[in-house]
SEFINU-863351 format. One record per residue (C-alpha): residue number from 1; chain; x, y, z. Coordinates in steps of 0.02 Angstrom, whole numbers, plus 50000, padded with zeros to 5 digits. Each point is the difference from the previous one (the first is absolute). Last residue first. Layout:
BEGIN
R  NUM  A  X  Y  Z
...
END
This chain:
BEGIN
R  341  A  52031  54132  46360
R  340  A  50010  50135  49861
R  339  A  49823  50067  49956
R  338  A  49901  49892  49906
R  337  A  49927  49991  49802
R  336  A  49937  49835  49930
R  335  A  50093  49968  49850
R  334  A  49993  49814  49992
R  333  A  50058  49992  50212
R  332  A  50139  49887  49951
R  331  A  50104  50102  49875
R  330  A  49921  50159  50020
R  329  A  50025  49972  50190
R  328  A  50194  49949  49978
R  327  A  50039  50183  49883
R  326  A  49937  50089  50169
R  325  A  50130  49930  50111
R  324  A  50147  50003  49861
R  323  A  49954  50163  49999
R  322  A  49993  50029  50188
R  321  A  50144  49918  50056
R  320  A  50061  49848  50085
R  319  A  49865  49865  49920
R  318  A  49943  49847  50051
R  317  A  49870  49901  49920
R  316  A  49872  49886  50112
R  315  A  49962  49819  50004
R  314  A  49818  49941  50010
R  313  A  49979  49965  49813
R  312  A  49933  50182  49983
R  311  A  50173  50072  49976
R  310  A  49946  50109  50174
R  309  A  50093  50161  50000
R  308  A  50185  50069  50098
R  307  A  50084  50127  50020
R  306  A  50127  50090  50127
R  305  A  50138  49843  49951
R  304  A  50174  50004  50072
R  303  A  49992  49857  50091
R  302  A  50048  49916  50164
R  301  A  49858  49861  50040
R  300  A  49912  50075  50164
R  299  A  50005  49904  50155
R  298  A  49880  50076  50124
R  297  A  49873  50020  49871
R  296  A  50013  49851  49916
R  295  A  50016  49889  50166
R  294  A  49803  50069  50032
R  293  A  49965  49974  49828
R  292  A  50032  49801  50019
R  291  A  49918  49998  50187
R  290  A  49824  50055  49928
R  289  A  49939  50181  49982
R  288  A  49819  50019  50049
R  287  A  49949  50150  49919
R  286  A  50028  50207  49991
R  285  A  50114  50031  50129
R  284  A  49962  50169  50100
R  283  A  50048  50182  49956
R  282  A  50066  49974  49830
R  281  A  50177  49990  49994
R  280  A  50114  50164  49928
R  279  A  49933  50158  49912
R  278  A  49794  50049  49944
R  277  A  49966  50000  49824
R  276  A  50026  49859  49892
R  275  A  50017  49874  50190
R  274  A  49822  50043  49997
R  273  A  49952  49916  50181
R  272  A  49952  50156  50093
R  271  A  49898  50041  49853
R  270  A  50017  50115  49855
R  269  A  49922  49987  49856
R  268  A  50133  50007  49844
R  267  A  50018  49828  49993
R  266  A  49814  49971  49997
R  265  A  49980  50127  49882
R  264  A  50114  49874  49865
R  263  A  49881  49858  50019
R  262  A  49992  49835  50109
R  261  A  49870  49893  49944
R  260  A  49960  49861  50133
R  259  A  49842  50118  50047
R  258  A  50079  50062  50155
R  257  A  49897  50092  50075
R  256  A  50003  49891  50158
R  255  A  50178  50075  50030
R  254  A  50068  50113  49910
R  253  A  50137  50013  50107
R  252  A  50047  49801  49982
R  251  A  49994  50040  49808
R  250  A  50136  50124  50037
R  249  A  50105  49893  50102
R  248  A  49988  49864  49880
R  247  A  50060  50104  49859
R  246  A  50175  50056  50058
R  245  A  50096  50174  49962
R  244  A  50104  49976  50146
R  243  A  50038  50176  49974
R  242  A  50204  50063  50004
R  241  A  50086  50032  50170
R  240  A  50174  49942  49938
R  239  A  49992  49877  50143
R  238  A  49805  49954  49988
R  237  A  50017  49979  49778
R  236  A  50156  49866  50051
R  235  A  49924  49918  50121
R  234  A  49836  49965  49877
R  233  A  50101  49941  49878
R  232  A  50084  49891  50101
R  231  A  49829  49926  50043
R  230  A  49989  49947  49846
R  229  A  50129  49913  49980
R  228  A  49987  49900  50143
R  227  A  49814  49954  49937
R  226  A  50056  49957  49808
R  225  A  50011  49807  50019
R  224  A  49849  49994  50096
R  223  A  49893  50056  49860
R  222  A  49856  50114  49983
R  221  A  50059  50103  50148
R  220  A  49947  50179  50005
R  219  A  49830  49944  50131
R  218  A  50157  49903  50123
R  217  A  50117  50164  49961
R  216  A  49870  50101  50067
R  215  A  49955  49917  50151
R  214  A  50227  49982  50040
R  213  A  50011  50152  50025
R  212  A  49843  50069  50111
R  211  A  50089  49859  50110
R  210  A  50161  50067  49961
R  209  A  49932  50164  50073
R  208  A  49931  49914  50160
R  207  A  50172  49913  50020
R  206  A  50068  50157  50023
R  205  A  50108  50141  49917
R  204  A  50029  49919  49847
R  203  A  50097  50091  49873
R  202  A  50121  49840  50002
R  201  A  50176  50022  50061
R  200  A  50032  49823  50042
R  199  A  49924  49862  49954
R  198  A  49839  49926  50101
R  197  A  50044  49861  50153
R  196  A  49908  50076  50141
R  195  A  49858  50068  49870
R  194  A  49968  49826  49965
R  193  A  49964  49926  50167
R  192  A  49888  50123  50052
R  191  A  49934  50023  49861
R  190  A  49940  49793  49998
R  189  A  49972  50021  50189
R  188  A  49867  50146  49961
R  187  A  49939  49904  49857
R  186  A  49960  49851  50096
R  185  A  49931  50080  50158
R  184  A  49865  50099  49893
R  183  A  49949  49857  49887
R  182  A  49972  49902  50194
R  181  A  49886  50181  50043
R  180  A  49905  49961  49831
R  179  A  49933  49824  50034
R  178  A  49980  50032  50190
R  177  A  49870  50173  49944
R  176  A  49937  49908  49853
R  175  A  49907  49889  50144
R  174  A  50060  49809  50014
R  173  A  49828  49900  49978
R  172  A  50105  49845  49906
R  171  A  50152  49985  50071
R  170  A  50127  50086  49907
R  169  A  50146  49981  49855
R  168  A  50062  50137  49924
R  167  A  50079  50005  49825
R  166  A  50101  50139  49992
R  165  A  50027  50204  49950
R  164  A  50080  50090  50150
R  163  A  49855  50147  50080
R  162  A  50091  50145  50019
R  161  A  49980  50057  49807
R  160  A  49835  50101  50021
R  159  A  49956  50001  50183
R  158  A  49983  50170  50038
R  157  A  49959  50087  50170
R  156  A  50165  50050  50035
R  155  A  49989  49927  50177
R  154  A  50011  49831  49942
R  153  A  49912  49908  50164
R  152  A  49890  49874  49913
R  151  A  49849  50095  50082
R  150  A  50073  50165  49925
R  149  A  50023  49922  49827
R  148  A  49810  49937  50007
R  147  A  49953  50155  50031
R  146  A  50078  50103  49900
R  145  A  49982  49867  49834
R  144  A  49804  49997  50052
R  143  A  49931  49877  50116
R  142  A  49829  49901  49939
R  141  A  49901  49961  50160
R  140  A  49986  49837  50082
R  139  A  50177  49941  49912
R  138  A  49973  49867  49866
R  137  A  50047  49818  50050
R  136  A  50111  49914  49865
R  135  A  49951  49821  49943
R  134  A  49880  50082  49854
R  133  A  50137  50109  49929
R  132  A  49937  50136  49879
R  131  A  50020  50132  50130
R  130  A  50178  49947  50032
R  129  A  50040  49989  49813
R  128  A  49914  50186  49997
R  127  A  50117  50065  50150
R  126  A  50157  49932  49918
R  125  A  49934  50096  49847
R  124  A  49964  50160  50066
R  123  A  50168  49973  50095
R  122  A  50090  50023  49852
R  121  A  50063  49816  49885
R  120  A  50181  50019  49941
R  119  A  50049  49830  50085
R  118  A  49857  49889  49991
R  117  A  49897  49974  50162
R  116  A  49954  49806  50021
R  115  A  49867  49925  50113
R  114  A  49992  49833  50088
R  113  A  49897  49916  50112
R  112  A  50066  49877  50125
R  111  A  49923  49831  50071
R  110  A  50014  49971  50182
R  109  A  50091  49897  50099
R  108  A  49998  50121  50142
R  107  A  50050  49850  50150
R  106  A  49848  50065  50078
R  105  A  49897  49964  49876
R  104  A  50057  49842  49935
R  103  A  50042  49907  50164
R  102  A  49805  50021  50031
R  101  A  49950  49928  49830
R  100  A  50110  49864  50048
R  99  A  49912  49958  50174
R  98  A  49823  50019  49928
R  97  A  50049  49876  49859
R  96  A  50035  50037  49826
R  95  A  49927  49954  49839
R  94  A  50102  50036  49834
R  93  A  50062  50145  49891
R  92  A  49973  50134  50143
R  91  A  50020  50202  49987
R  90  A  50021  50121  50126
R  89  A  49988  50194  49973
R  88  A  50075  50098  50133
R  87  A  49960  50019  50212
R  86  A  50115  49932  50123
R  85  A  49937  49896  50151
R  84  A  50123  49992  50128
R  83  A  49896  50059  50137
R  82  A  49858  49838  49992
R  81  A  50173  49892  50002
R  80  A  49994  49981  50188
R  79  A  49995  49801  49982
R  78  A  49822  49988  50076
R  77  A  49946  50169  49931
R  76  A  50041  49924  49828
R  75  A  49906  49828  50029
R  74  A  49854  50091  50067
R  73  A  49996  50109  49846
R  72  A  50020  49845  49872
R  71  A  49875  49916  50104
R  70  A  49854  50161  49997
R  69  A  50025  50036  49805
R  68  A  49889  49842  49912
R  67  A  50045  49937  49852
R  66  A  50151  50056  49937
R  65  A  50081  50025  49828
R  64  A  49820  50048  49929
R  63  A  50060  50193  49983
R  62  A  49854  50066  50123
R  61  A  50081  49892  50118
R  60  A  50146  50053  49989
R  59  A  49973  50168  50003
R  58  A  49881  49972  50143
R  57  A  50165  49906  50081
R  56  A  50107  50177  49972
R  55  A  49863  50085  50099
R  54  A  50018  49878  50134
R  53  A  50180  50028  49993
R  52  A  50031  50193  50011
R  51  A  49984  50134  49879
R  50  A  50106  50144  49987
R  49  A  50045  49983  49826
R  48  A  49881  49900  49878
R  47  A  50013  49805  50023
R  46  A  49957  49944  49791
R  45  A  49949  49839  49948
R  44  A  50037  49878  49833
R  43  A  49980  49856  49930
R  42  A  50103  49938  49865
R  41  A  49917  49873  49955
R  40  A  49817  49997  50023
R  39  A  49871  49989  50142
R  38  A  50162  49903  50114
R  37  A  49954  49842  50065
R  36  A  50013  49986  50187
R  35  A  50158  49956  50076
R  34  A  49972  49897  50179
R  33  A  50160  49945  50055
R  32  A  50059  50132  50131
R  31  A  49858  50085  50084
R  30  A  49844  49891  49944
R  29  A  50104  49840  50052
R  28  A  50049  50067  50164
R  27  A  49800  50052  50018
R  26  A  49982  49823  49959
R  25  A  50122  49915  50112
R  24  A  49920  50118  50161
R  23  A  49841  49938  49972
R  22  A  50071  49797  49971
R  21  A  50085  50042  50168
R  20  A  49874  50089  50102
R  19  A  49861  49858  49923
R  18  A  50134  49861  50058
R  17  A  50011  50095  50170
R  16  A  49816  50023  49994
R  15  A  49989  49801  49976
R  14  A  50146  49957  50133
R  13  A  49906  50065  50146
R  12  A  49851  49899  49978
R  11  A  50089  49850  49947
R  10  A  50106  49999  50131
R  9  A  49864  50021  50128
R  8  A  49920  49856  49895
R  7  A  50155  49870  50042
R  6  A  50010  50062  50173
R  5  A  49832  49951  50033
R  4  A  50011  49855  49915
R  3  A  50165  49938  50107
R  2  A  49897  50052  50161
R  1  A  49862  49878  49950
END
């Protein structure tokens, strides 16, 4: 009698231990082997900044990579990993469990967007690529160039040519705000860097001025082979004090009225960027310039040339005085009159 009464004590005890166990072996399960199957392949979810786990598990959720939120944020109070979640774009080729889609977002496994900004672009265009992104957050309101210069910290309140031509890659969500202050950093290291080891005796008298430099020589460029050269033309016209006598800085004046046809009154309106008829550099840089111009205008190929046109094959013709300046645009401008550049 005693020996069956032991024998169903046991038995009463040991059946919600079993239940405990088998509970506990299927939440276990759930957590680290369970991988449900994906809605389609990729799949993808998105943690926005500043938002915490449970939110991330909605995203989930909402995704079809997860079935049900409250275990995956259990599990990640459990191990502490609730603060470690980082926000981004994720994206998943096959099932995962609750324990590896937890190792995922707070290891920041994420998947990057990418934008490019082409050297010789102006701001207006870095700021339309932006504004044509779909992975890049726009600001709550729209800042102007002032504005947003000031809340980047350039105190001149222009951002034409500070910003270092690049493919960028982000999170997806980053604000243009991030996107542009990293294009900030990298050009001011780039000139930093540069003007530290730029020849001697240039007409420079600060990196800002090469900067404004080396903008026009990236829009004068129309091949790479011709860019040191150029720019030694443009040395020698600042040392002797003669125009720059450039296009790009004039159509840059112009501005929106533009109309991609640029016509003998232009050259003679003046602007605070017509190199025909004002002295010296513009007043700010007139584009992106990329790390090629940048070397160009601190490192100048020694020439004699004041001249110089566009062959219209990309290359340009170099001339050291005026005639032989002037006879070059007959010859590969087909007549079309131009004052001495």
């Amino acid at each position: 009698m005693v020996r069956r009464r032991r024998n169903a004590l046991a038995w009463l005890l040991g059946v919600p231990l079993l239940s405990a166990a088998l509970a506990a072996g299927l939440v276990l399960a759930y957590l680290f082997v369970w991988r449900p199957a994906l809605p389609s392949s990729p799949a993808e979810f998105t943690i926005e900044e500043g938002r915490g786990l449970r939110a991330a598990a909605g995203a989930m959720v909402r995704a079809g990579v997860l079935d049900h939120a409250l275990p995956l944020v259990a599990l990640g109070r459990l191990t502490g990993a609730h603060t470690r979640v980082r926000a981004g774009r994720y994206e998943l080729e096959s099932g995962a469990s609750a324990w590896e889609l937890l190792q995922k977002i707070t290891s920041g496994d994420v998947t990057l967007s990418g934008i490019t900004f082409v050297e010789g672009w102006t701001l207006r265009q870095w700021r339309a690529a932006i504004a044509a992104s779909p992975d890049i957050r726009p600001e709550a309101a729209p800042l102007g160039e002032a504005e947003l210069a000031k809340a980047l910290g350039v105190e001149s309140g222009s951002l034409e040519g500070r910003l270092f031509p690049d493919t960028y890659l982000f999170t997806r969500g980053s604000s243009e705000r991030a996107l542009l202050a990293r294009a900030l950093r990298a050009m001011d290291r780039h000139l930093e860097r540069e003007w530290a080891a730029r020849a001697p005796a240039l007409p420079l008298r600060s990196p800002y001025e090469a900067l404004v430099l080396a903008s026009i020589i990236e829009k004068e460029t129309g091949s790479a082979a011709d860019r040191e050269r150029i720019s030694g033309v443009f040395h020698n016209r600042l040392r002797i004090g003669m125009r720059l006598q450039t296009d790009p800085t004039v159509i840059y004046g112009l501005g929106e009225a533009f109309d991609g046809d640029l016509r003998r009154r232009d050259l003679l309106t003046d602007t605070p960027f017509n190199t025909y008829t004002r002295n010296g550099l513009p007043p700010t840089p007139i584009a992106m310039p990329g790390l090629a111009s940048l070397r160009a205008a601190l490192h100048p190929q020694t020439t004699r040339a004041l001249y110089f046109v566009a062959r219209g094959d990309g290359a340009s013709e170099f001339s050291e005085t005026l005639a032989d300046h002037n006879r070059a645009v007959r010859r590969y401008q087909l007549g079309r009159a131009a004052p001495g550049r």
